[in-house]
C-alpha positions in Angstrom: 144.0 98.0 121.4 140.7 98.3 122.5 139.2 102.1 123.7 137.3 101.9 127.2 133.9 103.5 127.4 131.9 104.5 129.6 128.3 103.4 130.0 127.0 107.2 129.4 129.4 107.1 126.1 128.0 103.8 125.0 124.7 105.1 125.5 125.3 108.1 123.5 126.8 106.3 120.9 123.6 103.8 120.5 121.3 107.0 120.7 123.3 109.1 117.7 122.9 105.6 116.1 119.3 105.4 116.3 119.3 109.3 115.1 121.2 108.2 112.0 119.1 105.2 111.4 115.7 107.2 112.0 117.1 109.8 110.0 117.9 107.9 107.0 114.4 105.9 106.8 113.1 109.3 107.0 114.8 110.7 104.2 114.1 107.1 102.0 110.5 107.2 102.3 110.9 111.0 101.0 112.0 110.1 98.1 110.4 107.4 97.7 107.2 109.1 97.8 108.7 112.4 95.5 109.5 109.6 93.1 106.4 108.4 92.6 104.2 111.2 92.8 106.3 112.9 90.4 105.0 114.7 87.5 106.3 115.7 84.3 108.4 118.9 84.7 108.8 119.0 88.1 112.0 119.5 89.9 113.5 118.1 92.7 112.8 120.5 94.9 111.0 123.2 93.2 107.6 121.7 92.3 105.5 121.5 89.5 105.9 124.7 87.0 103.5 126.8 86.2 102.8 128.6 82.5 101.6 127.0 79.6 103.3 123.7 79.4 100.2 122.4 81.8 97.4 124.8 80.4 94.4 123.2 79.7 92.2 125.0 77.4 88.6 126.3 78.3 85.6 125.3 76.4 85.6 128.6 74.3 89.3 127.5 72.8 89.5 125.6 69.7 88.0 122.2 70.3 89.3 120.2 67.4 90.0 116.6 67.8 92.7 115.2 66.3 93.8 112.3 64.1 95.0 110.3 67.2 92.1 111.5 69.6 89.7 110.1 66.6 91.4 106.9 66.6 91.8 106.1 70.2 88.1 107.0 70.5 87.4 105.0 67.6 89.2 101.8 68.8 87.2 103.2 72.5 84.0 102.3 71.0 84.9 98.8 69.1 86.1 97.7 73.1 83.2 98.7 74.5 80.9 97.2 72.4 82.4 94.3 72.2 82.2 94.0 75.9 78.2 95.5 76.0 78.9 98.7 77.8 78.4 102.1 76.0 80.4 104.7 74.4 80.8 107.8 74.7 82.6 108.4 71.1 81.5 110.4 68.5 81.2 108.4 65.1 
């Protein structure tokens, strides 16, 4: 029932073993470190896109804050001087 080997086969099976083994923590800690270093938008394998979806304006472009920008920096200010430290928000 059992299959003889020789020692040269065992040994070749233990090293194609190790190869699997090494090959497969390699391919873990890949992902692992695509996963989470992962951005919005980016594919699998492609990378981050590039166009407008991640364009950040320039300090000519329209400026304006908005109603959510105003209130986090609002609630940014009643934090910090709660605490004693400064703010930075505009009143």
């Amino acid at each position: 029932m059992f299959v003889s080997l020789s020692v040269w086969q065992v040994m070749l099976l233990m090293f194609f073993g190790a190869f699997l083994l090494l090959a497969g923590v390699f391919a873990g800690g890949w992902l692992i470190f695509k996963g989470k270093n992962a951005v919005q938008g980016e594919g699998f394998f492609k990378g981050v896109p590039k166009g407008e979806v991640f364009h950040i304006p320039d300090g000519g472009e329209d400026m304006e804050e908005t109603e959510a920008e105003k209130s986090v920096l609002n609630k940014v200010s009643d934090f910090m001087k709660v605490f004693g430290g400064q703010s930075n928000a505009k009143s």
